[in-house]
Backbone as CSV, one residue per row, in Angstrom:
resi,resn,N_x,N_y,N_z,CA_x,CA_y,CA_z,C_x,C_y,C_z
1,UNK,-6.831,15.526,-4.079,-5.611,15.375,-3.286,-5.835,15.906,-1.874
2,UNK,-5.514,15.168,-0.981,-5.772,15.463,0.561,-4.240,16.312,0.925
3,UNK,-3.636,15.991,0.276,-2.207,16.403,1.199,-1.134,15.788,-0.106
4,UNK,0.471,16.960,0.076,1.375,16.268,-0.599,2.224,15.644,0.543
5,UNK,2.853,14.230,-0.344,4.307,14.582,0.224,5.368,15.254,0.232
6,UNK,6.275,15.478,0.836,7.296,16.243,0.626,7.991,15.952,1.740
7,UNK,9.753,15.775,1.493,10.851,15.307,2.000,11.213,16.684,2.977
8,UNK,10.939,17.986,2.608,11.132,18.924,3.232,9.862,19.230,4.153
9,UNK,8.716,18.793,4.314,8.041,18.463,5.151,8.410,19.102,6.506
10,UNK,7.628,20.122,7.060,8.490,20.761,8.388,9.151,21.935,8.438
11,UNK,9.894,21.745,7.532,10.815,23.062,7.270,10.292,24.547,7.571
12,UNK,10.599,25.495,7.999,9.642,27.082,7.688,9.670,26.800,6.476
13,UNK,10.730,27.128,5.497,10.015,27.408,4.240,10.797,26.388,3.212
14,UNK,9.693,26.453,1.900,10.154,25.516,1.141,9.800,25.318,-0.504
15,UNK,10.894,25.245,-1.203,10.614,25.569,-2.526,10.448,24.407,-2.955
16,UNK,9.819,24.079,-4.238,9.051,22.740,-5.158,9.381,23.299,-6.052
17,UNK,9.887,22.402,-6.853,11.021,22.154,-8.021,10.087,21.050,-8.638
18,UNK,10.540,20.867,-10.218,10.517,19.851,-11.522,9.528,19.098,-11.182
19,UNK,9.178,17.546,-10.947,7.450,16.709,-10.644,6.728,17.315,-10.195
20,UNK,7.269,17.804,-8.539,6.044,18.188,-7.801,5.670,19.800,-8.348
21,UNK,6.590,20.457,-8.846,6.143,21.397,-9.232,5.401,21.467,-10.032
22,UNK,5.625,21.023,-11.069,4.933,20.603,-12.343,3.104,20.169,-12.006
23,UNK,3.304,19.289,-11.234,2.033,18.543,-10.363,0.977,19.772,-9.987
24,UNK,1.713,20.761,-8.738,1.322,21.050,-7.901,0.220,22.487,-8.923
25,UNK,1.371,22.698,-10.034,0.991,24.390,-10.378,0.617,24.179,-11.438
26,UNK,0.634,23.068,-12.190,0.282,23.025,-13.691,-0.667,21.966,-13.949
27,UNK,-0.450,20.872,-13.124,-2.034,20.008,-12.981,-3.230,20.555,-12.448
28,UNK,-2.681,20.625,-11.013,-3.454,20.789,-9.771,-3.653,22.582,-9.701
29,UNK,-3.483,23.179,-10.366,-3.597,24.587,-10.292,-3.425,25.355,-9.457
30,UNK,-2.537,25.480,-8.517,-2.245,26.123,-7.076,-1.976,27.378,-7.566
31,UNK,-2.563,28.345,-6.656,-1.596,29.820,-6.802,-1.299,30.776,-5.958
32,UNK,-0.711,31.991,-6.208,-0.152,32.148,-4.980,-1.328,32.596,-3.605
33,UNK,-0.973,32.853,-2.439,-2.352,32.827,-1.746,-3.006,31.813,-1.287
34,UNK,-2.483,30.691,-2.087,-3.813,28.676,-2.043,-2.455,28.344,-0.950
35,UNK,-3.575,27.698,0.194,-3.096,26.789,1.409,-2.910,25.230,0.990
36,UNK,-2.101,24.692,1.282,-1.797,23.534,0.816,-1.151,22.643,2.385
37,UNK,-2.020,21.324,2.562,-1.169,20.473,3.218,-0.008,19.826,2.613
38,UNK,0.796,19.012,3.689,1.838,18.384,3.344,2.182,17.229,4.299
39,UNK,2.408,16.620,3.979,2.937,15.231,5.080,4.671,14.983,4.960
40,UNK,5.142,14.658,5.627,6.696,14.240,5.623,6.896,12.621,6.066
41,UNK,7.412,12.051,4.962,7.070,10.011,4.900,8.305,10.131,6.488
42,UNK,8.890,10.823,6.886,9.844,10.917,7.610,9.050,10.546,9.351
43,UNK,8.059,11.065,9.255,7.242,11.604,10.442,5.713,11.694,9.667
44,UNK,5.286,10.773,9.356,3.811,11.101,8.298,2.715,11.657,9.453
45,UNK,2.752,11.498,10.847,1.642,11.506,11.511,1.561,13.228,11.853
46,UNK,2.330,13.796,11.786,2.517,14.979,11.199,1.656,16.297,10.278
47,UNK,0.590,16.565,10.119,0.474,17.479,8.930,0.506,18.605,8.999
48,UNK,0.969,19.445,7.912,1.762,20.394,7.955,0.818,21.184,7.106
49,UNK,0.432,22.351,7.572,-0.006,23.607,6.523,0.632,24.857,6.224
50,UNK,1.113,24.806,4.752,1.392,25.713,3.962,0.878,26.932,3.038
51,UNK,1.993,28.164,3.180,1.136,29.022,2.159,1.735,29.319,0.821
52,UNK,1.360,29.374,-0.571,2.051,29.550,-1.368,2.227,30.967,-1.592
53,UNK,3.191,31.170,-1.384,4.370,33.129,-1.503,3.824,33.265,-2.412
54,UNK,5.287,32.824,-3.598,5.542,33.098,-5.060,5.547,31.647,-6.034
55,UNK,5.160,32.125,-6.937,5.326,30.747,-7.996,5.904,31.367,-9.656
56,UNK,6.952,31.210,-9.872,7.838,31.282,-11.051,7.663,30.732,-12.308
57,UNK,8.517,30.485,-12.846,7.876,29.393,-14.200,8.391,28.219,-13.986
58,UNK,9.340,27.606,-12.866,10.517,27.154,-12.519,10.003,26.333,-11.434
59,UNK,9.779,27.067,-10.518,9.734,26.933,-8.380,8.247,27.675,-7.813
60,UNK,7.935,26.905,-7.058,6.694,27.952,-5.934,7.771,27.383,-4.718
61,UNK,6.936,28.982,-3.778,7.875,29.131,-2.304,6.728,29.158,-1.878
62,UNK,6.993,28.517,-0.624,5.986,27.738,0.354,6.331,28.395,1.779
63,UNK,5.450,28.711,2.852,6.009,29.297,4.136,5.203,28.328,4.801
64,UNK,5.549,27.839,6.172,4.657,27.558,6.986,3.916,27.556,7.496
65,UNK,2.580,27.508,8.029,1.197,28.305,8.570,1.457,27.657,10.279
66,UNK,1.052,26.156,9.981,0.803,25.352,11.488,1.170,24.171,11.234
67,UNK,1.521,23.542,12.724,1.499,21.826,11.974,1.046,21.496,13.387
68,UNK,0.339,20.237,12.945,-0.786,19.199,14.308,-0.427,17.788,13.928
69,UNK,-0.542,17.063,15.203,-0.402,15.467,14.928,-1.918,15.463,14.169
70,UNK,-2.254,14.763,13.276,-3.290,14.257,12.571,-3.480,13.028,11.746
71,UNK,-3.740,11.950,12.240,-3.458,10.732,11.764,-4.603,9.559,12.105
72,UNK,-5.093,8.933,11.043,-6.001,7.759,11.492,-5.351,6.358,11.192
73,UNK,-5.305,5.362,11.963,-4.950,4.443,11.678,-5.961,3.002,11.762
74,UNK,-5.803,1.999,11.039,-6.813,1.051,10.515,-7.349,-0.038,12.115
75,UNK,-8.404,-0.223,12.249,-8.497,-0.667,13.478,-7.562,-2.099,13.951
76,UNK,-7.161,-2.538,12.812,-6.449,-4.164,12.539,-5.345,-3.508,11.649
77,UNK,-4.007,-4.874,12.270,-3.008,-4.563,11.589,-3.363,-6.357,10.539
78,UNK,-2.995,-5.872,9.137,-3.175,-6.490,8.014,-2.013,-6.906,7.734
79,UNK,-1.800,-7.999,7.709,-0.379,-8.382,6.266,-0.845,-9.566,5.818
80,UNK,-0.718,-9.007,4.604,-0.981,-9.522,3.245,0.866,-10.300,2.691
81,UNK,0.291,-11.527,2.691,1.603,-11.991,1.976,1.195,-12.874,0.261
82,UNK,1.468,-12.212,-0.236,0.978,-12.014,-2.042,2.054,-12.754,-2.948
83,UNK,1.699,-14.463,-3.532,2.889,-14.893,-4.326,2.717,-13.901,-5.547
84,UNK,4.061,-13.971,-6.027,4.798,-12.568,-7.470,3.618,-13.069,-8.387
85,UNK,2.942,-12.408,-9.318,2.341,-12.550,-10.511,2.692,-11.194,-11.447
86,UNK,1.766,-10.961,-12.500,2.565,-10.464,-13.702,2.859,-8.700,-12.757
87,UNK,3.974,-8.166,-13.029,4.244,-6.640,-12.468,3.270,-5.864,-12.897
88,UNK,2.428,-5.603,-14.194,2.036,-4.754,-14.382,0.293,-4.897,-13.106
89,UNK,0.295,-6.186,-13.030,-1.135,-6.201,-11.558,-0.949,-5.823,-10.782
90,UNK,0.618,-6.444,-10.274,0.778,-5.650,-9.115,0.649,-4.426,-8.766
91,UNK,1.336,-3.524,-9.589,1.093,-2.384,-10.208,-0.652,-1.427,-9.722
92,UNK,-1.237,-2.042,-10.466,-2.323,-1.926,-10.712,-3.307,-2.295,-8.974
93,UNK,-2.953,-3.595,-8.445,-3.876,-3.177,-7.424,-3.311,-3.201,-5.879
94,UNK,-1.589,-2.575,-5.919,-1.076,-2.719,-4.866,-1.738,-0.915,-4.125
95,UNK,-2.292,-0.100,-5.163,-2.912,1.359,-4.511,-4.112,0.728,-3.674
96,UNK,-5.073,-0.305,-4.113,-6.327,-0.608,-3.598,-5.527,-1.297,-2.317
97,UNK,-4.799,-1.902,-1.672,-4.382,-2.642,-0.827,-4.182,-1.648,0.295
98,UNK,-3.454,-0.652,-0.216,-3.030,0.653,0.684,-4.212,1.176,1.115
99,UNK,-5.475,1.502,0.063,-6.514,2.211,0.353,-7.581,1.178,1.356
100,UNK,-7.771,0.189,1.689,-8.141,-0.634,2.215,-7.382,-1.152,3.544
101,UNK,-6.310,-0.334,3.940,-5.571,0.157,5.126,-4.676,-1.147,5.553
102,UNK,-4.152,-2.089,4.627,-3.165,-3.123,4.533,-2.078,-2.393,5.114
103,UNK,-1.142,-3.194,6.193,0.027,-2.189,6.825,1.269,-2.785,5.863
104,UNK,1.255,-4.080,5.760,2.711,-4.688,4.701,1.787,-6.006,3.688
105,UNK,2.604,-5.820,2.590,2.396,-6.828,1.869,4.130,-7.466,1.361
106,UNK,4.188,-8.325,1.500,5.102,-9.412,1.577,5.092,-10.057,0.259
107,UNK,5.923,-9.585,-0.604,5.733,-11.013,-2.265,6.713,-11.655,-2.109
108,UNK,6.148,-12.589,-2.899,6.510,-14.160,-2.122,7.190,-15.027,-3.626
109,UNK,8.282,-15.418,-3.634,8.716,-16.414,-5.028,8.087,-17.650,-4.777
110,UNK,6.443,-17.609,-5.105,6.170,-19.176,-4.495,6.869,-20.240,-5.456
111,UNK,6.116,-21.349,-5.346,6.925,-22.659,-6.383,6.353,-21.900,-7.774
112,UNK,5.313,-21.867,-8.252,4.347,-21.464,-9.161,4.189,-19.765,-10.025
113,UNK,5.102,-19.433,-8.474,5.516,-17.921,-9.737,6.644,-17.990,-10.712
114,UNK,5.828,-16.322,-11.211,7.416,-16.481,-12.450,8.829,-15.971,-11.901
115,UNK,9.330,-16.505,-11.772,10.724,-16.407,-11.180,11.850,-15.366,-12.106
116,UNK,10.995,-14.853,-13.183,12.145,-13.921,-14.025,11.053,-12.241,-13.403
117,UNK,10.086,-12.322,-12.768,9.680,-11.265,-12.417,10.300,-10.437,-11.401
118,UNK,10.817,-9.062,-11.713,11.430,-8.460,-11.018,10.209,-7.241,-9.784
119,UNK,10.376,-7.311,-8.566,9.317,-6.018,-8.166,9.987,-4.921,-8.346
120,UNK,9.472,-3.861,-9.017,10.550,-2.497,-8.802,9.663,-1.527,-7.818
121,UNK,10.565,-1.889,-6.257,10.029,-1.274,-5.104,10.183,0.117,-5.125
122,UNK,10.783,0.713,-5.999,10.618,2.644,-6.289,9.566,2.767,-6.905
123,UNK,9.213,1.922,-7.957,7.711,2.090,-8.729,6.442,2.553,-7.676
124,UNK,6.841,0.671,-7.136,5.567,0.682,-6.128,5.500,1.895,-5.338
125,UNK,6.520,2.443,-4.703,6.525,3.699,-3.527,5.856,4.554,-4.611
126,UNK,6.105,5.244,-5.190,5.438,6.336,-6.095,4.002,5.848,-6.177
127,UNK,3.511,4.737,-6.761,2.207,4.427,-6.721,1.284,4.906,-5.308
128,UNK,2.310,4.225,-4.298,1.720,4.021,-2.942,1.364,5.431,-2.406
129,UNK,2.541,6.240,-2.685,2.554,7.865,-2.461,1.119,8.851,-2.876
130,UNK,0.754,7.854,-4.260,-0.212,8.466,-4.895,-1.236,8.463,-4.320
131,UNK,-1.891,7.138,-3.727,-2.809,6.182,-3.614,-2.744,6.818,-2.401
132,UNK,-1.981,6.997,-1.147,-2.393,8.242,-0.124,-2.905,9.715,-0.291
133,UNK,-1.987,10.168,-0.994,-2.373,11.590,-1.002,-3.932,11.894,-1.603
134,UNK,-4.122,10.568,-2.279,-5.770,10.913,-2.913,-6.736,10.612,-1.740
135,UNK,-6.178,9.236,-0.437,-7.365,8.388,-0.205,-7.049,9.132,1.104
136,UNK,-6.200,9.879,1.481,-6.154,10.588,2.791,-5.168,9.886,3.952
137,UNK,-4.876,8.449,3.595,-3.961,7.737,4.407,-2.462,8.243,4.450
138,UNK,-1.948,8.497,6.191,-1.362,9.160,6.279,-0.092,8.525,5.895
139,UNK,0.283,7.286,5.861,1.516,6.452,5.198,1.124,5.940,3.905
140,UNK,2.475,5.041,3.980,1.684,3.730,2.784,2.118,2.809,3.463
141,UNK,1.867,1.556,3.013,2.028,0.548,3.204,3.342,-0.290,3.278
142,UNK,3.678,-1.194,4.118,5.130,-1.371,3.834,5.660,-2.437,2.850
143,UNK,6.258,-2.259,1.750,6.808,-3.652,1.475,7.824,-4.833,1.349
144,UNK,8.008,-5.827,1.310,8.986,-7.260,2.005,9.027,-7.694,0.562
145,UNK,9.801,-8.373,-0.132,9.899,-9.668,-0.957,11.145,-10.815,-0.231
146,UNK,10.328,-11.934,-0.477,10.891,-13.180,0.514,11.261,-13.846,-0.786
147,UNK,12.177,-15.242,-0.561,12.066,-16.231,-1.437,11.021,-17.193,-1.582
148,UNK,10.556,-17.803,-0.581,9.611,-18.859,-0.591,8.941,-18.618,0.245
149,UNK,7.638,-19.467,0.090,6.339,-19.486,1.025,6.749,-19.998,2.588
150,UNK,7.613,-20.682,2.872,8.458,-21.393,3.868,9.045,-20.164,5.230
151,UNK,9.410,-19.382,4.460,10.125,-18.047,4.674,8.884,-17.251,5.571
152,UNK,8.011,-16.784,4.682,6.878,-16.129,4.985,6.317,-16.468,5.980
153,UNK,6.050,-17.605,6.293,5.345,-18.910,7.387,5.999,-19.063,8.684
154,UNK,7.424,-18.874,8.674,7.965,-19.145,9.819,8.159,-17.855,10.608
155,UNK,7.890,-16.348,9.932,7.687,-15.140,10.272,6.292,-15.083,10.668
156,UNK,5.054,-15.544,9.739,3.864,-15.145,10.401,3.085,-16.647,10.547
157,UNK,3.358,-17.347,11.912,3.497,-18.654,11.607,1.663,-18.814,11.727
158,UNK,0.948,-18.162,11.893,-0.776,-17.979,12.136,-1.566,-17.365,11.273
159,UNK,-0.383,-17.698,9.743,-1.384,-16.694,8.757,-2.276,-18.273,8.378
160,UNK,-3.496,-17.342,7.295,-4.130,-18.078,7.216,-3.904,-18.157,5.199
161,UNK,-4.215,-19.345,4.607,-3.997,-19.566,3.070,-5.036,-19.150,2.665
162,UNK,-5.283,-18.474,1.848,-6.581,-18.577,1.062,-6.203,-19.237,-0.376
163,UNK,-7.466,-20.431,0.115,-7.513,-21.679,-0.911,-8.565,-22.189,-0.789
164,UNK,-8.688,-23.539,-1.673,-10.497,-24.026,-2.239,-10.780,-24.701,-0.569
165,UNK,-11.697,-24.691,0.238,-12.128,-24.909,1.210,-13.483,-24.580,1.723
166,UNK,-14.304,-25.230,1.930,-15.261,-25.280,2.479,-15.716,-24.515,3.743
167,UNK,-14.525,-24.168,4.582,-14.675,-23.055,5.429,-14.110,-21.639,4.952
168,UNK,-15.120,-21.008,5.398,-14.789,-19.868,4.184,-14.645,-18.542,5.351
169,UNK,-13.312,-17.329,4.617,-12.943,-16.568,5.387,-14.200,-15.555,5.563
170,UNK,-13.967,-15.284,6.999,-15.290,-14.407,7.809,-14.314,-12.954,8.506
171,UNK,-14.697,-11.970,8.754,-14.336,-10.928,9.752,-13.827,-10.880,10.675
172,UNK,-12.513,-10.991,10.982,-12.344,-10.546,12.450,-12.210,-9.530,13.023
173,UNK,-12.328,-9.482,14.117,-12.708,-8.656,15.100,-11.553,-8.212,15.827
174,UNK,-11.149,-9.290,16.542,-10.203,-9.425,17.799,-9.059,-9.291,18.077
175,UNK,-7.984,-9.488,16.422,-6.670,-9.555,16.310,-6.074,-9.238,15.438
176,UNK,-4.573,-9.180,14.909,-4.211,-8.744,14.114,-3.744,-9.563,13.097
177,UNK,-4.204,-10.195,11.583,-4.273,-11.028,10.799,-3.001,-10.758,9.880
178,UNK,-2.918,-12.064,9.635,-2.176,-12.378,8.701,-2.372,-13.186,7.308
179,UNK,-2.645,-13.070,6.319,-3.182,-13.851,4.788,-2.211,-14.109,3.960
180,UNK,-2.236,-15.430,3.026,-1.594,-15.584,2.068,-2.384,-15.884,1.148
181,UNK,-2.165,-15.318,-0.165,-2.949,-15.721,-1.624,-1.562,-15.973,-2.586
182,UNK,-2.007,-17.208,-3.254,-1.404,-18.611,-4.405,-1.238,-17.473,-5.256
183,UNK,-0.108,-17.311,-6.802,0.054,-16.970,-7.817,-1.281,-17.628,-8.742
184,UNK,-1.739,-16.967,-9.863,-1.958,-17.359,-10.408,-2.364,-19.078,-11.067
185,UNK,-1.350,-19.647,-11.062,-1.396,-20.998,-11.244,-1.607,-21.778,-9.462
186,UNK,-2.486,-21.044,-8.445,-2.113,-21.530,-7.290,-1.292,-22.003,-6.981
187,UNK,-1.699,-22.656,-5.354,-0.232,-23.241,-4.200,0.228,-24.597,-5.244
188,UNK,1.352,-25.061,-4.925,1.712,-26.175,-5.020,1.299,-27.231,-4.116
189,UNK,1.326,-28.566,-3.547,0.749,-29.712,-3.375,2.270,-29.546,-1.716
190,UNK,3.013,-29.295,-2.586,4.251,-29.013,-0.972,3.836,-27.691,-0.232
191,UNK,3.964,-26.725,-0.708,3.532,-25.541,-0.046,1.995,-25.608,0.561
192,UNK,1.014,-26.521,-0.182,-0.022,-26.910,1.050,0.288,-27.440,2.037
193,UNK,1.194,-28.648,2.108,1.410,-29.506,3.413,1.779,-28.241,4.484
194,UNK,2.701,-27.446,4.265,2.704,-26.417,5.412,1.525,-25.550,5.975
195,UNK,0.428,-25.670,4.970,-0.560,-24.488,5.318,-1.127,-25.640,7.180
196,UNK,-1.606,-24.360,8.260,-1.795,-25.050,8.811,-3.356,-24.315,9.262
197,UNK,-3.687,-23.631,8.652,-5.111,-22.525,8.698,-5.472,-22.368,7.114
198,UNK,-6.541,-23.056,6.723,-7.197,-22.907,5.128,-8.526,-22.143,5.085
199,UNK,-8.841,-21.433,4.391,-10.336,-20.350,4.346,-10.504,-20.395,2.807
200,UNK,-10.922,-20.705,2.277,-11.971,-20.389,1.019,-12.234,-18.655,0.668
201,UNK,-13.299,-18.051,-0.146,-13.847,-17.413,-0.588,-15.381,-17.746,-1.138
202,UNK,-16.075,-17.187,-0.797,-17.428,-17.294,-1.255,-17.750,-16.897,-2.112
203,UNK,-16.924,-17.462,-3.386,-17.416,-17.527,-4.799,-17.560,-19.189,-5.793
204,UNK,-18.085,-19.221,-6.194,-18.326,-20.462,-7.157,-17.173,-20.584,-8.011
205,UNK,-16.710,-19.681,-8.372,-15.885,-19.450,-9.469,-13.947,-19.410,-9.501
206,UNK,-13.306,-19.751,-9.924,-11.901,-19.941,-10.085,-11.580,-18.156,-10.083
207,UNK,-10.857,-17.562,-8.956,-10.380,-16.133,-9.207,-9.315,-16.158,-9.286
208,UNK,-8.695,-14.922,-10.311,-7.492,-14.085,-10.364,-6.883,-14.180,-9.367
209,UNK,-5.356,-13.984,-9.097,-4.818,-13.730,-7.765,-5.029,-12.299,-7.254
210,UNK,-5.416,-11.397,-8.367,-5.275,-10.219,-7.446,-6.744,-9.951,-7.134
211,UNK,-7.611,-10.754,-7.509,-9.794,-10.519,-7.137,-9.353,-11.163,-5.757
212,UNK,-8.677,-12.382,-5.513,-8.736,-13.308,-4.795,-7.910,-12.343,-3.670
213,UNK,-7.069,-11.247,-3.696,-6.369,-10.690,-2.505,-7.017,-9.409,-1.825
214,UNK,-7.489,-8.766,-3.077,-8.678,-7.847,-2.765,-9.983,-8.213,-1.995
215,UNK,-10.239,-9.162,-2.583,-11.677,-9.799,-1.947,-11.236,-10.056,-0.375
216,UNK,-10.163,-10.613,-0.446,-10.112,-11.099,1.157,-9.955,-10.452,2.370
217,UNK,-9.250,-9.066,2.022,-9.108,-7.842,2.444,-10.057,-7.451,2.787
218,UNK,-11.123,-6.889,1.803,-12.294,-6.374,2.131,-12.917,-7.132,2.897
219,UNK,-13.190,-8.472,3.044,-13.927,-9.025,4.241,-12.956,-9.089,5.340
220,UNK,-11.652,-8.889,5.067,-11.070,-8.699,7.023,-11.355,-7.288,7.390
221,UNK,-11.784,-6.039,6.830,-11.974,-5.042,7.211,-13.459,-4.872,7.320
């Protein structure tokens, strides 16, 4: 763990109660005397160093030491616009998206998703929360759900599709990108006619939607 969050973030002093307590003194073994950072999602660029007083069976009390702007940010701004597939993937590789310095990901009701899938955007934040404090990134990532691919397009009208194509996505350098990756059952035959930028992947093989969003990531970074 690089750093917690915490809503009290800033404060001189500050007590941790029930999760984070639990987390901080009974996972993570803090005691009294142990310096601990902290970030505030309020002001993340922020970090804050703490000392732990006292710790109870209950609460640890926290005092302030110093706080410095300290913050890295990704050389490219990323958005990822991702049609819905099953929650528990999302789940699963919306931390790698964050850790790979994605600024928003956008899910999308394409024609081809499942339309009874709900996102539960408190889940994701807790994930995302996690997936910083381990990888050192001073936010998380932001997230959008749209209705249709139509929607998405007329907001980032220069993203590019990733789909079967012969020109295949390469690195950029210069600007700040925008991507879309198909559900599972890929784009529909209408939602292509709008694509107006197509890139491939340099694999032989039929991928997952979430290999296929990861992969593409890693080669824009």
């Amino acid at each position: 763990m690089q750093f917690l969050y915490c809503s009290k973030g800033g404060e001189r002093y500050i007590t941790l109660e029930k999760e984070v307590y639990h987390y901080i003194f009974r996972v993570r073994r803090y005691r009294v005397g142990d310096e601990i950072y902290l970030r505030n999602l309020s002001n993340p660029e922020i970090l804050y160093l703490y000392r732990i007083d006292e710790v109870s069976r209950r609460s640890g009390k926290l005092s302030l030491i110093s706080e410095r702007v300290d913050f890295r940010k990704s050389e490219k701004t990323i958005i990822v616009g991702w049609c819905i597939v099953d929650s528990k993937t999302i789940e699963k590789y919306i931390a790698m998206l964050n850790e790979l310095g994605v600024a928003k990901v956008v899910f999308i009701y394409c024609d081809y998703s499942q339309h009874n899938i709900k996102v539960d955007t408190q889940r994701l934040e807790k994930i995302l929360q996690t997936s910083s404090m381990q990888s050192g990134r001073y936010d998380i990532l932001d997230i959008e759900i749209v209705d249709e691919v139509d929607i998405f397009l007329k907001t980032y009208p220069d993203t590019i599709a990733i789909d079967f194509s012969d020109t295949k996505l390469e690195k950029i350098e210069d600007r700040d990108i925008s991507i879309l990756v198909g559900p599972e059952g890929g784009f529909s035959e209408r939602e292509r006619k709008l694509f107006q930028n197509i890139k491939g992947l340099s694999s032989p093989y039929i991928l997952k939607s979430s290999t296929a969003v990861v992969s593409a990531v890693a080669i824009l970074i």
